[in-house]
C-alpha positions in Angstrom: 74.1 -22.2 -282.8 70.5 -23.2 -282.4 70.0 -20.8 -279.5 71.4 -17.9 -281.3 69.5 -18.3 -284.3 66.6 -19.1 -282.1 67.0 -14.9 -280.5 68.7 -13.6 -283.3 64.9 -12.0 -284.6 64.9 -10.2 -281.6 67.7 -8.3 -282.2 66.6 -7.3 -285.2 63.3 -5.8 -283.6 65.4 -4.4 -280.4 67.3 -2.6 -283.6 64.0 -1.4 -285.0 62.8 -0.2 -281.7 66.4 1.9 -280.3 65.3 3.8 -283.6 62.6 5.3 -282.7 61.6 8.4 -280.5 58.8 6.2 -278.5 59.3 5.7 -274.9 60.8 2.7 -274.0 58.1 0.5 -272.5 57.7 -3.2 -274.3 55.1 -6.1 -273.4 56.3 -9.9 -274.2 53.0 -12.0 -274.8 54.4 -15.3 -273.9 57.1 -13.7 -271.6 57.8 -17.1 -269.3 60.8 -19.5 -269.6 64.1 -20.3 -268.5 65.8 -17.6 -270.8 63.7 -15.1 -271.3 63.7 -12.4 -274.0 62.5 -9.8 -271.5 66.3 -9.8 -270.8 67.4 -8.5 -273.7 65.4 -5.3 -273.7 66.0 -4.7 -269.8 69.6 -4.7 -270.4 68.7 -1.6 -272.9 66.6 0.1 -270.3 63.6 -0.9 -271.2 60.2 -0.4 -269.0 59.5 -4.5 -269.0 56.2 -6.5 -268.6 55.0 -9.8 -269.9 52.2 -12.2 -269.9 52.4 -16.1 -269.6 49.0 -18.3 -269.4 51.6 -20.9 -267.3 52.2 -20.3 -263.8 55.3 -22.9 -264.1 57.4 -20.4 -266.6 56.1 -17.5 -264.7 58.3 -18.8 -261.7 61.6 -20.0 -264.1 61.3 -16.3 -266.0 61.5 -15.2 -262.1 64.2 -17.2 -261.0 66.2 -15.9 -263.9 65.3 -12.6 -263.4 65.8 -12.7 -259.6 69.6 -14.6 -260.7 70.4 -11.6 -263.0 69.5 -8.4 -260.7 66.3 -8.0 -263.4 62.6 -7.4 -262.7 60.5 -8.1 -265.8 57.0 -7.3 -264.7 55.5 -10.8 -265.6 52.0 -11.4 -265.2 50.1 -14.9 -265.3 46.8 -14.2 -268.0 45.5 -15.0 -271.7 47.0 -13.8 -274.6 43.4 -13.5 -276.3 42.1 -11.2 -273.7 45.0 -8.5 -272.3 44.9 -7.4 -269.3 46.0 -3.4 -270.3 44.8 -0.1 -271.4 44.6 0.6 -275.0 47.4 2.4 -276.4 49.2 1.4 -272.9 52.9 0.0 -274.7 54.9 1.2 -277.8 56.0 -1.7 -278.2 54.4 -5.6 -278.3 55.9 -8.8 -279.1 55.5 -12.5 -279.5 58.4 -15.3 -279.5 58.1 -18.8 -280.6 54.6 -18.6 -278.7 51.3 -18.0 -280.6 52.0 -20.9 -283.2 50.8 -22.8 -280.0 47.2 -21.5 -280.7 44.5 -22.0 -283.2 44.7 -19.6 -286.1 41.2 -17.6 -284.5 42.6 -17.8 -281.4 46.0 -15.8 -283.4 43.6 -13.7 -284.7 42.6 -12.3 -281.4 45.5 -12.2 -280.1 46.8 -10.1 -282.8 44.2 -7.7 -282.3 44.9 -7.7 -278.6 48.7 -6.8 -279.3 47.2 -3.9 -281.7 45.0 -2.6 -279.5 47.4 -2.2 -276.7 50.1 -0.7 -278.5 50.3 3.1 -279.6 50.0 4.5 -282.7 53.7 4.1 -285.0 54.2 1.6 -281.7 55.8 -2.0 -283.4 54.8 -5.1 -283.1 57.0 -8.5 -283.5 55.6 -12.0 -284.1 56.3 -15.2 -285.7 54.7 -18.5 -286.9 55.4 -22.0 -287.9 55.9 -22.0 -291.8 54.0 -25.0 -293.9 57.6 -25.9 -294.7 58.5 -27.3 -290.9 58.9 -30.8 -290.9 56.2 -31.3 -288.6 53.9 -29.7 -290.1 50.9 -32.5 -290.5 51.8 -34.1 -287.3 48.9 -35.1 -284.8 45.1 -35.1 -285.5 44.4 -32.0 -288.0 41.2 -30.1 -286.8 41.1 -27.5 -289.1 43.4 -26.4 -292.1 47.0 -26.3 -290.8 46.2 -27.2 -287.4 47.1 -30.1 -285.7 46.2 -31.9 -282.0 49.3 -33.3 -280.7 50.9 -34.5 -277.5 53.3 -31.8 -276.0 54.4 -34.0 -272.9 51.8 -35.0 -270.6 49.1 -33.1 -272.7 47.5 -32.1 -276.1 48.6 -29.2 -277.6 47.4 -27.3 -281.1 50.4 -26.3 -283.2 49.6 -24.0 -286.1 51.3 -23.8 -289.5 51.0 -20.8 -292.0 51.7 -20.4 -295.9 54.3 -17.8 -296.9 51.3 -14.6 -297.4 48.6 -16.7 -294.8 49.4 -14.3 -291.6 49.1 -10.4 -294.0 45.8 -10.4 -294.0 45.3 -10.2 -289.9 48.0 -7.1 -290.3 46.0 -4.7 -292.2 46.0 -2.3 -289.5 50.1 -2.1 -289.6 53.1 -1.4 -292.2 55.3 -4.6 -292.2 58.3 -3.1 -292.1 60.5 -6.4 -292.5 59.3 -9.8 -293.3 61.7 -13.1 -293.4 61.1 -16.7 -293.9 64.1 -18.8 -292.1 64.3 -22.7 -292.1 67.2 -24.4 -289.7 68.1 -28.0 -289.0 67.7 -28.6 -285.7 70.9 -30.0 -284.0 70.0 -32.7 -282.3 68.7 -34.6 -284.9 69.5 -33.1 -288.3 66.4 -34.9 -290.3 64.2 -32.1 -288.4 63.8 -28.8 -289.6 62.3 -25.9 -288.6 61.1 -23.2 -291.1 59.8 -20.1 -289.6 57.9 -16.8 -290.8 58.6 -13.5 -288.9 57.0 -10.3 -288.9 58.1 -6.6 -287.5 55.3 -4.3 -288.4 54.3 -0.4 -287.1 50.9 0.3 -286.1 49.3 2.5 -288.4 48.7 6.2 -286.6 
């Protein structure tokens, strides 16, 4: 159940995208993994790349791909600073990946994702809500972001109010927003309450 809620958005934004006239050439930012969402949009006929800053998911992303008769096009570089042409995909998105970042280092990001993406091309994202459990975990460092150990190393997990992310869209129409909060199943005091964006790039 988890793992289908956990995709589920991206359905939603592979709907949005099957109904448009754009070519069909997408870019995950944050593409590495042992399932990743690249999948979903090859097996649509999608032109697939990604980008992952860690070499480590690069190679499971692979191995999935390489398991599955895919190729996804997956790149190892920073988020913050794309590698592309402008205007080079009409279509960019971001999975359960930039609430990993400061909120300035969102920022860019964001504007990286808009400057690569063609005019009316969408754009998918989604942040940690204030409302997560964990939210206030770890050493905060600024507002809503905390210092934390993720394994063997310190991490920054961001958390946004309901409106907070808006703002860095001004250059888009959000075509759907939705807040969703789960109860994680393997232990059902944690929940997770997330904010999720699809929104067109202003022409």
């Amino acid at each position: 159940m988890l793992l289908q809620q956990w995709y589920l958005p991206l359905l939603d934004f592979l709907n949005e995208c099957n109904n448009t006239s754009l070519p069909r050439k997408i870019l995950d930012c944050g593409a590495g993994g042992s399932t990743p969402p690249l999948a979903i949009f090859y097996k649509e006929n999608y032109e697939t790349y990604g980008i992952d800053i860690s070499e480590n998911q690069i190679n499971k992303a692979n191995d999935f791909a390489q398991k599955n008769g895919m190729k996804f096009n997956i790149i190892k570089g920073d988020i913050r600073n794309l590698p592309y042409e402008d205007q080079s995909f009409s279509f960019v998105f971001s999975h359960h990946t930039i609430f990993h970042m400061s909120k300035d280092d969102i920022r860019k990001t964001l504007q990286e994702m808009e400057r690569v993406l063609v005019p009316e091309g969408l754009l998918f994202v989604n942040v940690r809500s204030v409302d997560s459990r964990d939210c206030g975990g770890g050493k905060e460092i600024a507002p809503g972001e905390f210092l934390r150990k993720n394994g063997s190393r310190e991490a920054v997990y961001s958390f946004h109010k309901d409106n907070e992310l808006d703002s860095l869209l001004d250059n888009f129409d959000i075509i759907f927003k939705r807040k969703w909060t789960i109860l994680i199943a393997e232990n059902w005091m944690d929940k997770l309450s997330m904010i999720e964006y699809i929104a067109r790039k202003k022409g």
